[in-house]
C-alpha positions as CSV (number, residue, x, y, z in Angstrom):
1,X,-9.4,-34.5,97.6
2,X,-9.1,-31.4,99.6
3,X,-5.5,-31.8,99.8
4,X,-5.5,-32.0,95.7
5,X,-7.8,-28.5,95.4
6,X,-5.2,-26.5,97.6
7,X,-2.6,-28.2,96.1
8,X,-3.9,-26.9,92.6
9,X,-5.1,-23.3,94.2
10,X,-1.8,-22.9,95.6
11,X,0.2,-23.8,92.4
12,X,-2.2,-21.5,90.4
13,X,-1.4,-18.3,92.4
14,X,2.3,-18.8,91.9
15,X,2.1,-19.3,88.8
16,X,-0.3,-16.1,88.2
17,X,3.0,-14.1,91.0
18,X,5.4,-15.2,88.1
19,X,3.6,-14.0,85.3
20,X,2.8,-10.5,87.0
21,X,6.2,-10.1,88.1
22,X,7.6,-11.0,84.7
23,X,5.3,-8.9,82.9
24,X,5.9,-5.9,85.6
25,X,9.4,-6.0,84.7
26,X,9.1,-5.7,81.3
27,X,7.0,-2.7,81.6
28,X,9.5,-1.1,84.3
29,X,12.6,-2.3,82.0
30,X,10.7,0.0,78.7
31,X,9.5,2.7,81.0
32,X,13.6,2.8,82.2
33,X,14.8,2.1,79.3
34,X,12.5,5.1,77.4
35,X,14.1,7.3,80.1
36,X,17.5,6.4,79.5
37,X,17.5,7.3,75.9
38,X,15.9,10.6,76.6
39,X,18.0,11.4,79.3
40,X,21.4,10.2,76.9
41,X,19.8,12.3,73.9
42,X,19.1,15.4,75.6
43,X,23.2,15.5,77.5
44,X,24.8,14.1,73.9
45,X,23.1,17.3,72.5
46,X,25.9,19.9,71.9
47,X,24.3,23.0,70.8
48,X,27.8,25.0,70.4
49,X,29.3,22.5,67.7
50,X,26.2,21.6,65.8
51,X,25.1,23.6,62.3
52,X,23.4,27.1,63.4
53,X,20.9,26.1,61.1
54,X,19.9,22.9,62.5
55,X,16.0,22.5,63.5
56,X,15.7,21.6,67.1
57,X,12.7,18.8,67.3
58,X,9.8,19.9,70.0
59,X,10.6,18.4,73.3
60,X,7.2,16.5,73.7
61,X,5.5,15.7,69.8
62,X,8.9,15.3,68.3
63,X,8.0,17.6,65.6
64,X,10.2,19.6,64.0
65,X,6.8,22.4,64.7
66,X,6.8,24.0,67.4
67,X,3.6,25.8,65.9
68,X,1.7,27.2,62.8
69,X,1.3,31.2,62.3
70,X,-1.7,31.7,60.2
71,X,-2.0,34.6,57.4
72,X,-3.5,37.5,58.4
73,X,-4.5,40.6,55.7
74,X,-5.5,44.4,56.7
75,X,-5.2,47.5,55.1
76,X,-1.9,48.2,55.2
77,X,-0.1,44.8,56.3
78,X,0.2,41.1,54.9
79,X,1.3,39.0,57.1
80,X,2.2,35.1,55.9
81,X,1.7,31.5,57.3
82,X,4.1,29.0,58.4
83,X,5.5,26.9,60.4
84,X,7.3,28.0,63.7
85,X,10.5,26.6,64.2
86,X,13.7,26.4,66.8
87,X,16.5,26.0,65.4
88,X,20.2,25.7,66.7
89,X,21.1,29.5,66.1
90,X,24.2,31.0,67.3
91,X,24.9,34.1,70.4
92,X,26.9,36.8,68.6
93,X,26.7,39.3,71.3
94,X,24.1,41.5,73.0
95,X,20.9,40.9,71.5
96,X,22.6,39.5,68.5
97,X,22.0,36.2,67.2
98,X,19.0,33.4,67.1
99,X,17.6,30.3,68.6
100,X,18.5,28.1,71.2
101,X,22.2,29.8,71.5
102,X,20.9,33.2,71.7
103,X,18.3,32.7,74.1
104,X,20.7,30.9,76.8
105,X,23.4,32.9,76.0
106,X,21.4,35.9,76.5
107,X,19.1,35.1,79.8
108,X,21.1,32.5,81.4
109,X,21.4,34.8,84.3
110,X,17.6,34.9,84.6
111,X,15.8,31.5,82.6
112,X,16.4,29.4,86.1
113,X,14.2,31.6,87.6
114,X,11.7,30.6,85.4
115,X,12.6,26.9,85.8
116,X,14.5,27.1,82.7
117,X,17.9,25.3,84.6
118,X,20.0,24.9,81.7
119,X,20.5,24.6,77.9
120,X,18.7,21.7,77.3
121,X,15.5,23.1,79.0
122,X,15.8,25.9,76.4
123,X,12.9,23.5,74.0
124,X,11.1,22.9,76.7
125,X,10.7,26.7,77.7
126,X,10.0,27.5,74.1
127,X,7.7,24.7,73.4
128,X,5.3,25.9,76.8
129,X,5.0,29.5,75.5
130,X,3.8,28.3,71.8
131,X,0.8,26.4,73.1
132,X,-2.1,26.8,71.2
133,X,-4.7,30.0,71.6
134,X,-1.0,31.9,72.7
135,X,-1.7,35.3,71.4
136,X,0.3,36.3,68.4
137,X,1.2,40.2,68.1
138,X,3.0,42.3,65.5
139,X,5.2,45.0,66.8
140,X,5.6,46.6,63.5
141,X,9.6,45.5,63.6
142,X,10.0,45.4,60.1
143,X,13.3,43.3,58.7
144,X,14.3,42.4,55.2
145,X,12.1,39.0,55.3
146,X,9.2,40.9,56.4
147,X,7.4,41.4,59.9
148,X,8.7,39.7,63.3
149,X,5.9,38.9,65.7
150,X,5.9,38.4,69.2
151,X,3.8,35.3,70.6
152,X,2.8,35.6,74.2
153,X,1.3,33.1,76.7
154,X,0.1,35.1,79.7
155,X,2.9,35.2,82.7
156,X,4.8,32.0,81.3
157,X,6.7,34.6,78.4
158,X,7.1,35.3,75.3
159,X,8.7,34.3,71.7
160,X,9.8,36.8,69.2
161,X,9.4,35.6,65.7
162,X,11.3,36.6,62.5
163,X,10.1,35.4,58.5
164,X,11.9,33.5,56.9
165,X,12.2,31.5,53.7
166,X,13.6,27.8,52.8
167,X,15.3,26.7,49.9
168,X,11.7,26.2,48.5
169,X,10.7,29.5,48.8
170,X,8.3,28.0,51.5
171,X,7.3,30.5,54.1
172,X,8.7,29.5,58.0
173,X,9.3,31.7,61.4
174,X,12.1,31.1,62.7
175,X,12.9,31.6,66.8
176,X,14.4,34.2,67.5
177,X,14.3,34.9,71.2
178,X,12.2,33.7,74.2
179,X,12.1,35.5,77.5
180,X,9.7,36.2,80.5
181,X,7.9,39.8,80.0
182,X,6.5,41.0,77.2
183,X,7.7,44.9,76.8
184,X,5.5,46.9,74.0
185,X,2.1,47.2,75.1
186,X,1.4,49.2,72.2
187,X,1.7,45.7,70.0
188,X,-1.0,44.8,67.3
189,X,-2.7,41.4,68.0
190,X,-2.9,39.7,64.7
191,X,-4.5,35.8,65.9
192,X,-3.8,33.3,67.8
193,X,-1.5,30.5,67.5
194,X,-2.3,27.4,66.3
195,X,-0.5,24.0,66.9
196,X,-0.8,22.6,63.3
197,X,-1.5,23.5,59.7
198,X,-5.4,23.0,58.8
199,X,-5.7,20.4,56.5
């Protein structure tokens, strides 16, 4: 009878080794498998060939937001909502251009020093200046769309914005440039970012 019950124990906790090791695999094999495809989407991502205009998702949500710029009214400035996007963009020369283009073609000397590395980081670095609370600031830059504002996160940077308009007429700021120190004290502060729309 005792030799039955061990028998029976012993059986039992191989059969529980199988199922955990089965089970542990499949959880490794998605967790690989989940890096895999993030690691071949971000290398298969050739920012000189694809359309300027292309939106550039946010590296963690998936979003094509990378944040929402509330209106702000005063005396002698309107200033509209939106969404914040990145989009593909394009380096025409010194301080020329937009997006994910411009800003590596114009601080790729200096962006690994802020653990930027390469290109593909460029989201990423973006995406952890527009965190929510970041303060947004209007430096009275006026272009033909309107106001750019500047959006700064303490020591990690900051992102100049520019207006912008879709085929819609729908009101979006588009990413202009990112980099690490924000220059014009003398800046307005107009709110504070927000990560989504209110409903």
């Amino acid at each position: 009878m005792v030799l039955i019950y061990v028998y029976f124990c012993c059986n039992c906790i191989l059969l529980l080794g199988s199922v955990w090791h089965h089970n542990r695999q499949a959880y490794l094999g998605r967790w690989v498998l989940k890096l895999r495809a993030s690691e071949f989407f971000v290398k298969e991502l050739d920012y000189s060939s694809l359309n300027k205009d292309a939106v550039v998702p946010h590296p963690q949500t998936g979003d094509d937001s990378y944040g929402y710029i509330s209106n702000y009214k005063s005396r002698n400035m309107i200033l509209p909502s939106g969404e914040i996007y990145l989009r593909v963009g394009k380096h025409f020369g010194m301080g020329k251009g937009f997006g994910v283009n411009l800003i590596w073609g114009g601080h790729a000397h200096e962006l690994p020093r802020w653990g930027c590395r390469n290109i593909h980081e460029v989201p990423s670095y973006v995406a952890s200046i527009l965190t929510s609370g970041a303060q947004v600031l209007c430096e009275f830059h006026q272009t033909r769309e309107g106001y750019r504002l500047t959006v700064v996160r303490g020591s990690k940077g900051c992102v100049i914005l520019s207006p912008q308009r879709d085929a819609q007429q729908q009101n979006f700021y588009s990413v202009i440039t990112a980099y690490k120190a924000h220059r014009n004290r003398d800046a307005t502060n107009v709110g504070t970012l927000k990560t989504k729309k209110a409903p």
